[in-house]
N, C-alpha and C positions, 0 to 999 in steps of 0.2 A: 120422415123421408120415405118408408116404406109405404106410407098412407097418399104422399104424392105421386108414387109411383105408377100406384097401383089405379090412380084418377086419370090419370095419364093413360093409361092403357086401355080402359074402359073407355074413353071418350070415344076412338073412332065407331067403336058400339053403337054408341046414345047416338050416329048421328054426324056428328059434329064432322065438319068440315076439316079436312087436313088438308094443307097446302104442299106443293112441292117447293124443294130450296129453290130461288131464283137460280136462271139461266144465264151463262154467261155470254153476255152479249157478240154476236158473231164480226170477223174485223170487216171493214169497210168496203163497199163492193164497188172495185175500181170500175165498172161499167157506168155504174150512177154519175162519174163525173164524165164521163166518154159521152151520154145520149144526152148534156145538156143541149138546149135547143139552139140551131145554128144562129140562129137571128141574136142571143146572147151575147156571140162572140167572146175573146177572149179564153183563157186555159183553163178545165177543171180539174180542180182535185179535189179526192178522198181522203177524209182525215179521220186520224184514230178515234175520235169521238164520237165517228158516225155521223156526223156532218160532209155537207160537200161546199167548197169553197171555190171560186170562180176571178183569176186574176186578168184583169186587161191591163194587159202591158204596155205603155205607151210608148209609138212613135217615133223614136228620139230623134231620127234624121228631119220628119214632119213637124212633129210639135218642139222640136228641140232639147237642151241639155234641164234638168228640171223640171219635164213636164211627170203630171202624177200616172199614181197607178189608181186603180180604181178597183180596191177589194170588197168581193161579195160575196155576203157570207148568211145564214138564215136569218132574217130582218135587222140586218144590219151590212150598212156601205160604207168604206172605209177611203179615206182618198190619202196615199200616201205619197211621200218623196222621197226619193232616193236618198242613201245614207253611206258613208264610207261603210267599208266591209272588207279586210283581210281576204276573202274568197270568197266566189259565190257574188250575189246582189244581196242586199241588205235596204228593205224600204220602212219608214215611222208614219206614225198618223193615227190618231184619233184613241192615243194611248198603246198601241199597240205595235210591234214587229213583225216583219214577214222576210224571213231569207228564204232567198230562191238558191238550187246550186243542182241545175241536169232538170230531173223530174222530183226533186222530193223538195218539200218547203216547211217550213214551220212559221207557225202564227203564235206570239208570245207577250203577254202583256209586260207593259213596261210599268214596274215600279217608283213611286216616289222616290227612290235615291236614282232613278232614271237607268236602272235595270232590269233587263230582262226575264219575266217570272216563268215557272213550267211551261213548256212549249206542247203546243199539239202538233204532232208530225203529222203532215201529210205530203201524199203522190199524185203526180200527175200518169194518166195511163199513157203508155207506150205509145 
């Protein structure tokens, strides 16, 4: 033990590279969903995972009762449809959940027993 130790202390000597402990990732920068480009259209949000998500919400007087949402999310498009929901909007599609409720939403994968797994929270900016 004394013999590893003592290897250990001598290395940054010899050289050797010491790394620092990882950094802990800084949280989402609600600006990133704010400068999405206008031509985009639809709401951004910033989500815990540092990712930005992008919902266009459709229509409903125009395209009517049913029409989708259209979630975008880093190379992947999600086309959802409305789903009951106790509060808030509640939309499914392509495995996946999105409740909307003010500016904050979560995105959550839906389970083989057809439930909802960990959610990534995320914000729409102000």
């Amino acid at each position: 033990m004394r013999h590893a130790l003592a290897l250990l202390l001598l290395l940054p000597a010899c050289g050797a590279a010491v790394r620092p402990p990882p950094s802990v990732p800084a949280p989402p920068d609600l600006t990133t969903a704010a400068t999405l480009p206008a031509s985009s259209g639809g709401t951004g949000y910033a989500c815990s995972d540092g990712s930005v998500a992008r919902a266009e919400y459709p229509d409903e007087d125009a395209a009517g009762p049913g029409a989708p949402l259209a979630l975008r999310l880093p190379g992947l498009t999600l086309r959802m449809i409305r789903a009951g929901a106790a509060g808030g909007e509640r939309w499914i599609g392509g495995g996946y959940e999105w409740r909307r409720t003010g500016l904050t939403a979560t995105l959550a994968p839906i389970g083989p027993d057809g439930r909802p797994g960990p959610a990534i929270a995320c914000r729409a900016p102000p």
